[in-house]
C-alpha positions in Angstrom: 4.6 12.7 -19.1 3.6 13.6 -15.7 4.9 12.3 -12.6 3.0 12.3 -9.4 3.1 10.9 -6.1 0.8 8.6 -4.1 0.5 9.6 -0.4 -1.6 7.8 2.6 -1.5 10.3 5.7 -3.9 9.4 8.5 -8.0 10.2 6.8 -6.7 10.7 3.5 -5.2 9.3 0.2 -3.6 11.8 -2.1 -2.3 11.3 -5.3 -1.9 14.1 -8.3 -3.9 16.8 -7.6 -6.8 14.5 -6.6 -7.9 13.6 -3.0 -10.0 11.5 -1.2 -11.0 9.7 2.0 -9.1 6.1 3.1 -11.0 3.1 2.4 -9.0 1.1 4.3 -8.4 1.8 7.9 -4.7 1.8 7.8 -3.4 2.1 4.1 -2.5 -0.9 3.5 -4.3 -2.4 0.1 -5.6 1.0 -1.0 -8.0 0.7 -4.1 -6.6 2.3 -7.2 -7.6 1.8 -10.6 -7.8 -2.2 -10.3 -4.4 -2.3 -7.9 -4.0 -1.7 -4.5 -1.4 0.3 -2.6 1.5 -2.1 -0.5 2.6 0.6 2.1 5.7 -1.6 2.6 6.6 -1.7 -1.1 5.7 1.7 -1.6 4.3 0.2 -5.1 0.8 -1.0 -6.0 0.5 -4.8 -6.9 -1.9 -6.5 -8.8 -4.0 -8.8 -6.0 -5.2 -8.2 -2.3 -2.3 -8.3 0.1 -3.0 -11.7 2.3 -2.4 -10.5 5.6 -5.1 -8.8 7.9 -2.7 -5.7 8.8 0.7 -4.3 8.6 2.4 -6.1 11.7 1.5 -9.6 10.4 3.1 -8.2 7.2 6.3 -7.4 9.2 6.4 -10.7 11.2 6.5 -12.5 7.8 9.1 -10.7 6.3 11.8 -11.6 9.8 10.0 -14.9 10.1 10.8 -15.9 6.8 13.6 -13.6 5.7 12.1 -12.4 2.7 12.6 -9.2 1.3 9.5 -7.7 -0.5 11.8 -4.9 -2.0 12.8 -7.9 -4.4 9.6 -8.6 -5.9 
């Protein structure tokens, strides 16, 4: 089994030896293969992240002291 990485730089989405353009204009809920990439988790999870970007992400985390590194 093969392991490979999954990398959002500033235009562009790598992962393998495949790349593409962004979809998304900063990363955050990347399409892939019915997921979408959580920047923060560094993980793809199954649904559309709620929040419009990645600061309202990080102000929910301190607001509410959760940690998404436990999900």
């Amino acid at each position: 089994m093969a392991i490979w990485q999954f990398t959002v730089t500033d235009k562009d989405v790598s992962y393998g030896a495949s790349n593409r353009r962004l979809l998304t204009p900063k990363g955050c809920n990347e399409p892939f293969k019915e997921r979408y990439w959580c920047p923060r988790k560094k993980w793809f999870i199954l649904e559309v992240c709620p929040f419009v970007n990645r600061r309202e992400c990080e102000d929910f985390a301190q607001m509410s002291g959760e940690k998404f590194a436990s999900f």
